[in-house]
KOLNUMI-395477 format. One record per residue (C-alpha): x, y, z. Coordinates in steps of 0.2 Angstrom, whole numbers, padded with zeros to 4 digits, always signed. Each point is the difference from the previous one (the first is absolute). Layout:
residues N
XYZ
...
This chain:
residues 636
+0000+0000+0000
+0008+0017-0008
+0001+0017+0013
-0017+0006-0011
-0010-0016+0002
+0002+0002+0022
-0003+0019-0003
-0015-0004-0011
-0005-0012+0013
+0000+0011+0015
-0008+0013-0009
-0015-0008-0004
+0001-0005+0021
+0001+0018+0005
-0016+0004-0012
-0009-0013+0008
+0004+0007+0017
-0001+0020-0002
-0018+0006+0002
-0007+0008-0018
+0000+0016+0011
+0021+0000-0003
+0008+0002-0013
+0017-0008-0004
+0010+0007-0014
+0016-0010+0001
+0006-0016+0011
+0021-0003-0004
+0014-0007+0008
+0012+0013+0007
+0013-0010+0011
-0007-0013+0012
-0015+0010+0002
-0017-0001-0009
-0005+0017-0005
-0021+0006-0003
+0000+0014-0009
-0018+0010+0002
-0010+0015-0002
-0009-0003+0017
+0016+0000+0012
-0014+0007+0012
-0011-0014-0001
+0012-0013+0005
+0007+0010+0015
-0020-0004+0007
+0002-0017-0003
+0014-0003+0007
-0004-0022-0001
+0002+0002-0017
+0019-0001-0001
+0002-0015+0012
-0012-0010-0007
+0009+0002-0019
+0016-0002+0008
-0006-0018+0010
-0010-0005-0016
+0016+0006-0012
+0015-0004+0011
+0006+0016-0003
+0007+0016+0007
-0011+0012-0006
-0002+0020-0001
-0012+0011-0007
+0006+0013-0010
-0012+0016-0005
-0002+0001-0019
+0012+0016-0006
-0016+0010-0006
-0009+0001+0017
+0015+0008+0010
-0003+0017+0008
+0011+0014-0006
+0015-0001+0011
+0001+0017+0008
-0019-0001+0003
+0003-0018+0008
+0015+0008+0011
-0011+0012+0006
-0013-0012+0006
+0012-0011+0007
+0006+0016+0012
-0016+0004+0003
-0004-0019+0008
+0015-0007+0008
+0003+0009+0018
+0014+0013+0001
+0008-0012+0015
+0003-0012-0012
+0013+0012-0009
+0001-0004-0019
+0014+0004-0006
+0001-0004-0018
-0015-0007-0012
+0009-0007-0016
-0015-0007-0014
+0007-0013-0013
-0015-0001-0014
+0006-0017-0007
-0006-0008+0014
-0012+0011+0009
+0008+0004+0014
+0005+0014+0011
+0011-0003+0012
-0004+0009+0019
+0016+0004+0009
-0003+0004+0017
+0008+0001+0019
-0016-0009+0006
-0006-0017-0014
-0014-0002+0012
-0007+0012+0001
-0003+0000-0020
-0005-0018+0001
-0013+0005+0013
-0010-0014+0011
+0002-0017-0010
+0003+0009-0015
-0015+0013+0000
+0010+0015-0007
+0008-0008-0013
-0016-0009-0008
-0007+0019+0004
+0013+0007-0011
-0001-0012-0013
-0018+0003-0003
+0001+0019-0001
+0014+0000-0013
+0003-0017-0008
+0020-0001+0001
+0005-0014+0012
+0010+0007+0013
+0014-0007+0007
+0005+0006+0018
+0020+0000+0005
+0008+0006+0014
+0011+0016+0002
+0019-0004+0004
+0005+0009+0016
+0016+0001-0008
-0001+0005-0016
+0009-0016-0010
+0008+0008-0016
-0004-0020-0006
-0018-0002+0004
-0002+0017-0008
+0011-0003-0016
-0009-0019-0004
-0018+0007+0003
+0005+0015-0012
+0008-0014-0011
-0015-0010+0002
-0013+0017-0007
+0011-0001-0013
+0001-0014-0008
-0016-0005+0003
-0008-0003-0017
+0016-0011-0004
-0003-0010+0014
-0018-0002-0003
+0005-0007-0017
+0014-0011+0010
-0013-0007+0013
-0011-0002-0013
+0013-0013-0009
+0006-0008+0017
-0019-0003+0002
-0001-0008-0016
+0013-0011+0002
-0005-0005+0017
-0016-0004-0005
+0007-0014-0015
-0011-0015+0008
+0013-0016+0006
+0003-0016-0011
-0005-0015+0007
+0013-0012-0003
+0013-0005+0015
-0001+0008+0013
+0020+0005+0010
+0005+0012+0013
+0020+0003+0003
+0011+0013+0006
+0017+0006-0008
+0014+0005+0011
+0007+0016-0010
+0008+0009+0016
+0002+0003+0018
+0000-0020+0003
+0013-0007+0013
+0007+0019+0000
-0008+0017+0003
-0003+0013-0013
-0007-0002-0017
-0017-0004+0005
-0009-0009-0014
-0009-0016-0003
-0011-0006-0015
-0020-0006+0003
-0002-0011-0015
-0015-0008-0004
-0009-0008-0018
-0008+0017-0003
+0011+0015+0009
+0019+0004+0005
-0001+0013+0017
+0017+0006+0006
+0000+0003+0018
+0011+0014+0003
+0016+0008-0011
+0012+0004+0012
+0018+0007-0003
+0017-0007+0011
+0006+0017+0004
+0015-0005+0009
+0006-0010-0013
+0009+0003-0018
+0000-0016-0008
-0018-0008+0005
-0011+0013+0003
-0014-0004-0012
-0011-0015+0001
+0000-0013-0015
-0012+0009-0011
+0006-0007-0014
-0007-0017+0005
-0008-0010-0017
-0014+0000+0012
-0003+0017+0001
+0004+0005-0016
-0007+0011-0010
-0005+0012+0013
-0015+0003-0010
-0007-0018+0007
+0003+0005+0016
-0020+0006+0008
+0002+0008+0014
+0015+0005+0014
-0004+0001+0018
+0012+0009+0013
+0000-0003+0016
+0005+0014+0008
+0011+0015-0005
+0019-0004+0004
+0010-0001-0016
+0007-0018+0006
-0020-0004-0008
-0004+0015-0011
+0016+0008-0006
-0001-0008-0018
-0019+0000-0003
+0002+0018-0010
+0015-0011-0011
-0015-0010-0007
-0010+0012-0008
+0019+0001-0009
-0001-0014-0007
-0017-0001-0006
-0010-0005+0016
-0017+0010-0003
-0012-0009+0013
-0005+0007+0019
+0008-0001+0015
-0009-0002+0015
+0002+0004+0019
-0007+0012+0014
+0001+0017-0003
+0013+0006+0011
+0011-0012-0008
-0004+0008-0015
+0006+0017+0006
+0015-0006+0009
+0007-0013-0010
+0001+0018-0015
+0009+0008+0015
+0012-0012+0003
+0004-0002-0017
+0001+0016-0006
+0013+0001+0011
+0008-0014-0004
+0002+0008-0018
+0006+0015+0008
+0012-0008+0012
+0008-0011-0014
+0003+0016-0011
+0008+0009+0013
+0012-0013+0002
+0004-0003-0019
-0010-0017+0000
-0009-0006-0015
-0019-0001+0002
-0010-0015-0003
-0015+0013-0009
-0006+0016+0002
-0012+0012+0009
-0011-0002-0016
-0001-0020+0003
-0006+0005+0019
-0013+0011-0007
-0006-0015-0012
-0001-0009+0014
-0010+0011+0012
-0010+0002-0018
-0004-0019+0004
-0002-0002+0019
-0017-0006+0007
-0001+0002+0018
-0008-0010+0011
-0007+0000+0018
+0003-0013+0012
-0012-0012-0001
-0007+0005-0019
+0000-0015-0010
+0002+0001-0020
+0002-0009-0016
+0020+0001-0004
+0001-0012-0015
-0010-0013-0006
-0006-0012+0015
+0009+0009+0013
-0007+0012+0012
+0012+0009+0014
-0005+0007+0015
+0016+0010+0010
+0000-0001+0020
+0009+0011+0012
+0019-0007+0002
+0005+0010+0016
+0016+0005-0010
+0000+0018-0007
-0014+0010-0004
-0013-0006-0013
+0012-0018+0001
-0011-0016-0007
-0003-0018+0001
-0007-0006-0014
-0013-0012-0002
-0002-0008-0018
-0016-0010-0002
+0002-0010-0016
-0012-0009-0011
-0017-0002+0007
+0006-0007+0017
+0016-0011-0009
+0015+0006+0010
+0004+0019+0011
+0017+0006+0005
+0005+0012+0012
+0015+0010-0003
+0003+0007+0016
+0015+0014-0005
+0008+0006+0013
-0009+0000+0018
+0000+0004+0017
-0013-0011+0011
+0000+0010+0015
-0009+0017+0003
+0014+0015-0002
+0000+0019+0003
-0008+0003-0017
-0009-0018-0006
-0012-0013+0004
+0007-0017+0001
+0002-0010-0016
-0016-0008-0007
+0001-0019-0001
-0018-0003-0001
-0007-0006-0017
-0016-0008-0008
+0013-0013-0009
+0017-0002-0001
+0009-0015-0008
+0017+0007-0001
+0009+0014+0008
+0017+0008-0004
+0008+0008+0012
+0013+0012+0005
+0014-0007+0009
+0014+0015+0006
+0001-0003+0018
-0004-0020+0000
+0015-0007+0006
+0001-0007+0016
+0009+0014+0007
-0012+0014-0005
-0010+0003+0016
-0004+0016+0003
-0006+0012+0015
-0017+0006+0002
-0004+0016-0008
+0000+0008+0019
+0016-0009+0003
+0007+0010-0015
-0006+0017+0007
+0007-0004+0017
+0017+0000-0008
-0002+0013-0011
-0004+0010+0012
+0015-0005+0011
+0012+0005-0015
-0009+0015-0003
+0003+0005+0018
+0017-0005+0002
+0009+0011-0015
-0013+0014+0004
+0007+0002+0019
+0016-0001-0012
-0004+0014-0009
+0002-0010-0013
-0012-0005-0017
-0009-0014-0005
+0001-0004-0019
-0015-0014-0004
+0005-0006-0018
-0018-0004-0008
-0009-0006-0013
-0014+0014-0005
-0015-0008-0001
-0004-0011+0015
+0014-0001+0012
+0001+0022+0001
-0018-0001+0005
+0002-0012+0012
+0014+0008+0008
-0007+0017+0001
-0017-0006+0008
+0009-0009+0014
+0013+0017+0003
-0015+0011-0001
-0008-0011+0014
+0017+0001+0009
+0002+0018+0001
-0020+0002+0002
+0000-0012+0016
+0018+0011+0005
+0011-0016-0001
+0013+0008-0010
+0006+0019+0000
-0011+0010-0014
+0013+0002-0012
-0001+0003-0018
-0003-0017-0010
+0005+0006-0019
-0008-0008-0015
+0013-0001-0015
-0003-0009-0018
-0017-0005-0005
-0006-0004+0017
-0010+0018+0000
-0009-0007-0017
-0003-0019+0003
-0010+0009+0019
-0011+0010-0010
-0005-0014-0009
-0003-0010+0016
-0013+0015+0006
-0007-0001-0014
-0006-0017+0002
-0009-0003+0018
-0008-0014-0005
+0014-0009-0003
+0007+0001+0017
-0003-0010+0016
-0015+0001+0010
+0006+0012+0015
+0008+0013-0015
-0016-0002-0009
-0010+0006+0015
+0011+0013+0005
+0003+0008-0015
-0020+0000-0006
-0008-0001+0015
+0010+0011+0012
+0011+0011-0014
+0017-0005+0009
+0013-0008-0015
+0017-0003+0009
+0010+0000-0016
-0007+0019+0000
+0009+0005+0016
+0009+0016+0002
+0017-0009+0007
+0003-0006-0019
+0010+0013-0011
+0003-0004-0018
+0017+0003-0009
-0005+0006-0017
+0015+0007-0007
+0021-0002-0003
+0000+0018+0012
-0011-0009+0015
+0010-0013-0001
+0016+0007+0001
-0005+0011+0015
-0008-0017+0008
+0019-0008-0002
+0006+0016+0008
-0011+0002+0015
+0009-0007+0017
-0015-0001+0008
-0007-0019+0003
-0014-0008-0010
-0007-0013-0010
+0001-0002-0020
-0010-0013-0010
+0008-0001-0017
-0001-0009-0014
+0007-0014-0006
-0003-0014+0012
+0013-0011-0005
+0015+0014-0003
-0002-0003-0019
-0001+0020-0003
-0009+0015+0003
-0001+0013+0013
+0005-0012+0015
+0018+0000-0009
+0002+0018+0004
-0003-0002+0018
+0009-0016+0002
+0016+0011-0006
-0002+0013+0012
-0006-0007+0016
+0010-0021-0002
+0015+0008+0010
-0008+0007+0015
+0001-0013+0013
-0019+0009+0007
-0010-0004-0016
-0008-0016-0001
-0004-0010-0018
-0016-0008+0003
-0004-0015-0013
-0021-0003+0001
-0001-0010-0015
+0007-0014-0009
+0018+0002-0008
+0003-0012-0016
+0015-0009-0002
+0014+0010-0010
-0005+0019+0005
+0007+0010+0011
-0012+0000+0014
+0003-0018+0002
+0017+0003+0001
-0002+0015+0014
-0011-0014+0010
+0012-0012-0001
+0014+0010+0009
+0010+0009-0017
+0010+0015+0008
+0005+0008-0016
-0009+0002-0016
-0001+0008-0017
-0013+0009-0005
-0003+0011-0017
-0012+0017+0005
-0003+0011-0016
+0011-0011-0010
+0017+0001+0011
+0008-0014+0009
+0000+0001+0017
+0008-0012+0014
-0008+0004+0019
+0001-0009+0015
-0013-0006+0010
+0002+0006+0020
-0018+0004+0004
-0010-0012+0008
-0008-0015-0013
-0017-0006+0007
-0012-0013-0007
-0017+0001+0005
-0011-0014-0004
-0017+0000+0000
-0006+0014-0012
+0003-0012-0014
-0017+0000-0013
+0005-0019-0001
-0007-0013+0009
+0014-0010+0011
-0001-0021+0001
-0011-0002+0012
-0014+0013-0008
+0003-0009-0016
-0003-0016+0008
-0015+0007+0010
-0007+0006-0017
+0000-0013-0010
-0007-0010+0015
-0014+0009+0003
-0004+0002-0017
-0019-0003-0004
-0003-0011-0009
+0017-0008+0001
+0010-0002-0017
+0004-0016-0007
+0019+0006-0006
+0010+0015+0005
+0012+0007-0013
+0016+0011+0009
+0008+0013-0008
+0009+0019+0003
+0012-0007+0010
+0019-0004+0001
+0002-0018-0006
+0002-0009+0020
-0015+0009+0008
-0013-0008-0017
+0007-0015+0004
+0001-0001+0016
-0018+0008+0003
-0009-0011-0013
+0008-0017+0008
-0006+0009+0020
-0019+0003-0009
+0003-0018-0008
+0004-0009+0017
-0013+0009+0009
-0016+0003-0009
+0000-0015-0011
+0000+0007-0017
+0011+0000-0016
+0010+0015-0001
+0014+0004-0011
+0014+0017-0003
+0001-0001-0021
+0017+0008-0008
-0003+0014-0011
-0006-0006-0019
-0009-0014+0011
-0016-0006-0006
-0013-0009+0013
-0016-0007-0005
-0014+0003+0011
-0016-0006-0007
């Protein structure tokens, strides 16, 4: 059955099911979604049953879409729009988009938009027939949020035209010959770094993340070049994970090289994976590196992105449906449920996780309707890798933050700038709050500033308790006053000058570059200051080499060599990790509902897959296995 012959098929469905009172003037495919087109917007806004019922009797995700001639003028519609929201709920912008009848409401207060279980909205759909869209204000202006929903305006007639064609494909029907499910390793299996694993089955090819070794020269890209994935115009959908370029680092290279289909994941990932690598682009230039692709591959990409909500589930590619779940990792991080076939096999790719409740996230979710498989992250699974508790970790901050303060020295906290920055300045902000470390200064330096205002500008996304503060009560720690932001080369050389003790969160976590370099330089020497690592150091850069004792290293800072020795203080604090430690994976994957009957182990170093698959073996009874990159396994 042809695209034309399931579209013919559910037009005659929604004719049958629309009352003769509205009328439909177009249905089409326009990415996963099923889009009704009408002259009578108004009408199904009433009759708000209508939509559920075609989308349980269609088993489809379905919007209804005002017909382009029934739209109010825009400025008359602007008008009405002020004239019904609430001035308390301070819109700040109202952006229309005519190709798809939308206006999009940004304000300081969504809910009041919304109004009681959604009263407003429908109000303001009726008077003015655009469907309106409500998103919330950025407390801190994000220069990225701002530059992709400008990208978004537009380009959006192209990317109509490109969901339009993703629909399409998505929609071909599936064969009914054999049926097979298997996963190719391509990357980050039995190391960590260049995330990326191939979801095969008789009708689709999904890659699950596209992530970039940063830290290495030789092996940084995943094995693309795979029969199995090429062309990439075979390939149906990419799904990331979550934003750090160890998973999406390379997703921009594909549109390179002829990739032209979506990539899906939650809308903060969206925004930060464009941030991290636009800065990858700019960090490589500034060190003479050659670039994988472009900033215009990026914008492709964003071009192609559907975002999803925890919890949403949508058609990717033929016979597969995904559904993304919190991951406890970073913000907007997934675990990602693939439901394959009409109930013949679903995997769970977990990415990276954290199962225990942390500063900024919910635990992991293990909790599924099925789950055959599940391939799983391994970093801390060797038998060493026990952690402390999260309060554990602040006790011991806190000690070290005390000790080089009474010093008069400063702390320098290499970080990583989305995740572990945040996590780090709630738990100093509660610190200085609750008056358990002097009020000093804590300096914000590299993209930590940016990646925050992101962060505040998804609430929802957070814990619980931040959740509740921040809508509920208008408290947002990462907002506090004690956190000053280093926005320029003059800031920061009158930063490395200043005598007085502080704290400085800089980037990059693992030494690899950026800001930190500069202060590593000034302050190593002083015997007061205190190097702080809260994060994982990979094997071969130089904050693994600090951690393991080295007095003396070379450094290149704005392209001259430099050789410094390391007489500050070198501290370790475990505990802020986004990753899970042994026993949480353990606990995971024992807990897991309902439990799987195989368990894949990957992003890890070779001994911790091995030695965590061969414990989860021994102790929950099921076939497990740590495949080598270019590695096929069969599971269905």
């Amino acid at each position: 059955m042809t695209v034309e012959d399931v579209l013919r098929e559910i037009k005659i469905k929604v004719k049958e099911m629309i009352p003769s009172d509205i009328q439909i003037t177009d249905v089409e495919f326009e990415g996963p979604l099923l889009v009704i087109y009408t002259k009578h917007p108004q009408r199904f806004a009433e009759r708000e049953h209508l939509i559920r019922q075609l989308a349980k009797t269609l088993q489809k995700r379905i919007t209804v879409r005002p017909d382009p001639s029934v739209l109010t003028d825009s400025k008359i519609a602007e008008k009405r729009i002020k004239e019904l929201v609430p001035k308390e709920a301070g819109i700040t912008n109202l952006y229309f988009q005519p190709d798809v009848g939308e206006v999009i409401i940004e304000a300081m207060k969504p809910g009041i938009v919304i109004g009681k279980k959604g009263a407003l909205l429908n109000q303001i759909k009726r008077e003015i027939n655009w469907t309106p869209k409500v998103v919330r204000t950025p407390p801190i202006q994000s220069k990225t949020i701002h530059d992709i929903r400008a990208f978004l305006r537009m380009a959006s007639e192209e990317r109509k035209a490109i969901l339009k064609k993703i629909g399409r494909r998505l929609h071909r029907g599936v064969s009914e010959n054999e049926k097979f499910v298997r996963v190719v390793a391509l990357g980050g299996f039995r190391e960590v770094g260049r995330s990326c694993a191939l979801l095969h089955t008789k009708d689709a090819k999904i890659l699950v993340d596209v992530g970039l070794d940063v830290s290495s020269d030789s092996a940084g890209s995943p094995y693309l070049n795979l029969p199995e994935v090429l062309p990439l115009e075979t390939i149906d959908a990419v799904v990331v994970t979550h934003a750090h370029l160890d998973h999406s680092g390379l997703v921009p290279l594909l549109y390179k090289y002829g990739y032209d289909g979506p990539v899906y994941c939650t809308p903060p990932t969206r925004d930060l994976m464009i941030l991290l690598q636009l800065d990858y682009l700019k960090v490589a230039v500034a060190d003479a590196r050659k670039t994988p692709y472009s900033s215009e591959h990026i914008r492709e990409m964003l071009k192609h992105c559907i975002t999803l909500n925890y919890g949403d589930t949508t058609d990717i590619a033929p016979g597969v449906k995904l559904t993304l779940h919190n991951a406890g990792h970073i913000l907007g991080s997934s675990v990602c449920h693939f439901h394959i076939g009409d109930g013949l096999y679903n995997v769970v790719f977990t990415g990276d996780i954290k199962y225990e409740r942390t500063w900024l996230f919910d635990p992991a979710i293990n909790r599924f309707p099925r789950v055959e498989t599940v391939i799983m992250e391994s970093t801390y699974g060797g038998k060493g890798d026990i952690q402390p508790s999260r309060r554990e970790a602040v006790d011991r901050l806190r000690d070290i933050v005390q000790r080089t303060l009474k010093k008069k020295g400063k702390v320098l906290i290499p970080v990583f700038a989305v995740g572990r920055s945040q996590e780090v300045m709630v738990a100093l902000e509660n610190m200085i709050r609750k008056e358990e470390i002097p009020n000093v200064p804590i300096y914000l330096d590299g993209m930590i500033w940016e990646a925050t205002a992101i962060h505040t500008a998804y609430p929802e996304y957070l814990n619980s308790h931040l959740r509740s503060l921040i809508l509920h009560k208008g408290e947002n720690p990462l907002l506090s006053d004690v956190f000053v932001r280093v926005d320029s080369y003059d800031a920061r050389q009158e930063l490395l000058g200043n005598p007085d003790p502080c704290i400085v969160l800089a980037t990059s976590g693992m030494l690899n570059g950026g800001p930190v370099m500069e202060y590593l330089k000034a302050w190593a020497e002083e015997k007061k200051n205190t190097l702080t690592f809260v994060g994982y150091q990979a094997e071969g850069t130089l904050g693994r080499k600090i951690q393991k004792g080295w007095k003396e290293v070379s450094l290149t800072i704005r392209g001259a060599p430099t050789t410094i020795k390391i007489n500050m203080d070198v501290e370790t604090v475990d505990g802020f990790s986004g990753h899970s430690d042994r026993g949480q994976l353990i606990t995971y994957l024992n807990n897991m509902s309902p439990k799987p009957e195989r368990a894949i182990f990957c992003h890890g170093e070779e001994s911790k897959c091995l030695d965590l698959a061969a414990t989860i073996h021994r102790r929950l009874g099921i076939p497990t296995v740590a495949p080598l990159n270019m590695e096929t396994v069969r599971l269905k």
